[in-house]
N, C-alpha and C positions, 0 to 999 in steps of 0.2 A: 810941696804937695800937701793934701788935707791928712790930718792924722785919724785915723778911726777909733773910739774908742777901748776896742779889743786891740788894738795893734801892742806889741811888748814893749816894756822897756826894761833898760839893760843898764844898769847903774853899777860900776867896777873900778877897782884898782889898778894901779900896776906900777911897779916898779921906773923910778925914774930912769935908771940905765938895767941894760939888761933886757931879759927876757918879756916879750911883747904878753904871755901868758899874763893873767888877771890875779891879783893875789888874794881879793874876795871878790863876789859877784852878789848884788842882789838884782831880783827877777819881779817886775811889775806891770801894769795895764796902763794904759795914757790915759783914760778915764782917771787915775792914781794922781795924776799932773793939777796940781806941784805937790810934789814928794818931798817929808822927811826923814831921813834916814840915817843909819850910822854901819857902817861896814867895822866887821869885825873878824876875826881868826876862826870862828865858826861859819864864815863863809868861805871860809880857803878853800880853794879848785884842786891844791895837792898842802898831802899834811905836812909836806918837806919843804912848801915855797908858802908862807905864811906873812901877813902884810905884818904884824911886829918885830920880823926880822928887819923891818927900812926905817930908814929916819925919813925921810920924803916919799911922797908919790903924788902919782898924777891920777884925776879922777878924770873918769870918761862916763856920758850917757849918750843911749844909742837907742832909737826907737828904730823895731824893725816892726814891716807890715808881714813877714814870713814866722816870726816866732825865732828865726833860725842865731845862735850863738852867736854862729861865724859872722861877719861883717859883709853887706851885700852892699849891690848897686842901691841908689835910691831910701838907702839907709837915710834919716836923722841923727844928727853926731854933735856934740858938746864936748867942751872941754876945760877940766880947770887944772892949775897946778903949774911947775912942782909944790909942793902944799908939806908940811908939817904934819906927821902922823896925829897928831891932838887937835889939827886943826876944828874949829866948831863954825859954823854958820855960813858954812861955803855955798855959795851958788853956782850951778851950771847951768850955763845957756845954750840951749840948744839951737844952732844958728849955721847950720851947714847941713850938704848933703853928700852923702858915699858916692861919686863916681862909679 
C-alpha cells in the first residue's frame, strides 16, 4: 500500500524471550523515513521492564495509517534482530504487511 506522509511510525524494542511488551518505544512520522535513532531507558513503557536489563533484543518498525499502538491489519512491519544491546548502524527494512 502507499504510505502517507502523516501515517506513524513505531520504532521498538523488545525483549528476545519473553514478554511481547516493547522495552523502549520511539514515535515518528514516515515523512521522518529514513530515521536515525537510538532507543534508550528513557523510553521505557514500564520503569520495572527497562531494555538495560537484556543483553539482546529484537528491534521492530511499524507504520500505522491509524496512529494506533496496538498492531493492526494492513500495518507496515520490519524487523531486525536478535541484536546486541550496543549494537550501532542497524537497519530495518520494512518489507511486510499485518494480516
Amino acid at each position: 500500500r502507499k504510505v502517507e506522509p502523516d501515517e506513524t511510525v513505531f520504532v521498538y524494542a523488545r525483549a528476545v524471550d519473553g514478554s511481547r511488551m516493547p522495552l523502549a518505544m520511539l514515535r515518528r512520522r514516515a515523512r521522518d523515513l529514513p530515521l536515525a535513532f537510538t532507543l534508550d531507558d528513557s523510553m521505557a513503557m514500564s520503569p520495572d521492564y527497562r531494555l538495560s536489563g537484556q543483553q539482546r533484543v529484537m528491534l521492530e518498525a511499524r507504520i500505522s495509517a491509524t496512529g494506533n499502538a496496538t498492531p493492526q491489519a494492513g500495518d507496515l512491519l520490519g524487523l531486525a534482530g536478535p541484536l546486541a544491546l550496543n549494537a550501532a548502524g542497524v537497519v530495518i527494512v520494512i518489507n511486510s504487511m499485518k494480516d
